[in-house]
N, C-alpha and C positions, 0 to 999 in steps of 0.2 A: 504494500500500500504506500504511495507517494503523500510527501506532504498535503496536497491539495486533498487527495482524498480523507486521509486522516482528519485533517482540518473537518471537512464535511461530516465524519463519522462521529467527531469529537460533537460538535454542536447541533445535527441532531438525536444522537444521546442524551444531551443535558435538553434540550427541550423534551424529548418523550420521557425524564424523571423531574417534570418541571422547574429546572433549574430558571431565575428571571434575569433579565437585563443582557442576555447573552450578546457580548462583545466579540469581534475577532481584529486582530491585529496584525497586519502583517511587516515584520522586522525583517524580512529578506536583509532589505538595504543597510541594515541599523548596525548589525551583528550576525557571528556565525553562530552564537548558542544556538537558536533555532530558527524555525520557518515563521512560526505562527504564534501567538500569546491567545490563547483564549480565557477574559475573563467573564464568572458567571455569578448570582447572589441564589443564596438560599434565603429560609426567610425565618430562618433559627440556628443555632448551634446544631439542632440533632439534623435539620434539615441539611445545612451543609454538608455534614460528614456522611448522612446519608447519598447525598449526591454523588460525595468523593468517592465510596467506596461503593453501589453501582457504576460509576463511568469506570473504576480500576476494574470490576469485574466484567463488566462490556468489554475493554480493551483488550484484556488477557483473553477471551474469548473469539475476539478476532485474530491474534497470534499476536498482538502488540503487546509485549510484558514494559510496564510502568521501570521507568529508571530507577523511579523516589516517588517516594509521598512524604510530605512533611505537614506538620501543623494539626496530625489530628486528634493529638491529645486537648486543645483548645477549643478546633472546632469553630473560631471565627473566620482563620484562613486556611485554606488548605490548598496546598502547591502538589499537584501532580506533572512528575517530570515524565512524557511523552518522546524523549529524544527529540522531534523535529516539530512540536506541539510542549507548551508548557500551559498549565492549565491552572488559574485559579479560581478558586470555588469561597466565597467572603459572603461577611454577614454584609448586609445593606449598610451600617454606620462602620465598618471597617475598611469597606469597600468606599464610602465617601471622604474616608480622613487620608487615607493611600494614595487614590486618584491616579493609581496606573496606568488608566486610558491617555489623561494630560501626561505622563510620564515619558510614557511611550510616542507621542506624538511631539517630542523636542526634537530637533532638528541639530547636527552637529554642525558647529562654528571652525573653520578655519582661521589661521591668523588674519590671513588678506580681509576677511572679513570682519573681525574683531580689532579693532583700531587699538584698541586698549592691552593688548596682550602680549 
């Protein structure tokens, strides 16, 4: 399965375990870590971890074994590493204080461009 497809499998999974707010992001350009950033909100702690751990059981079932999962002892964030898909799954006010999407949408400065540096 290639990035783009994964991508696809990735979101809609998290829509058919109603995950909300589903975001995709694509960092091609940004970095090599990965292809894609998918972030999603539960709409509780049990609800998040529950997403995380359906989408991990989804993926391992398509033959995509998860790199990492991190964050589920909390259960406000949880980071599933996808190799070419990095997936996070946040409560709604975690997900507003982080602001990953503004994050991810900086654009890198050259010097020519930055007079100051």
């Amino acid at each position: 399965m290639n990035s783009e497809e994964l991508q696809e499998f990735v979101c809609d999974t998290l829509e058919g375990i109603k995950a909300k707010d589903i975001e995709v992001l694509d960092i091609r350009k940004m970095t090599t870590m990965a292809d894609f950033i998918v972030v999603a909100s539960g709409t509780s702690g049990r609800h998040v971890s529950s997403v995380a751990d359906r989408l991990v059981e989804a993926a391992k079932a398509e033959g995509v074994q998860p790199l990492g999962v991190e964050g589920k002892e909390g259960s406000e964030w949880v980071l599933i590493d996808l190799n070419d898909i990095i997936v996070h799954v946040m409560q709604p006010a975690t997900r507003d204080f982080y602001k990953l999407e503004d994050l991810w949408s900086m654009r890198p400065t050259t010097i020519a461009e930055n007079p100051n540096a």
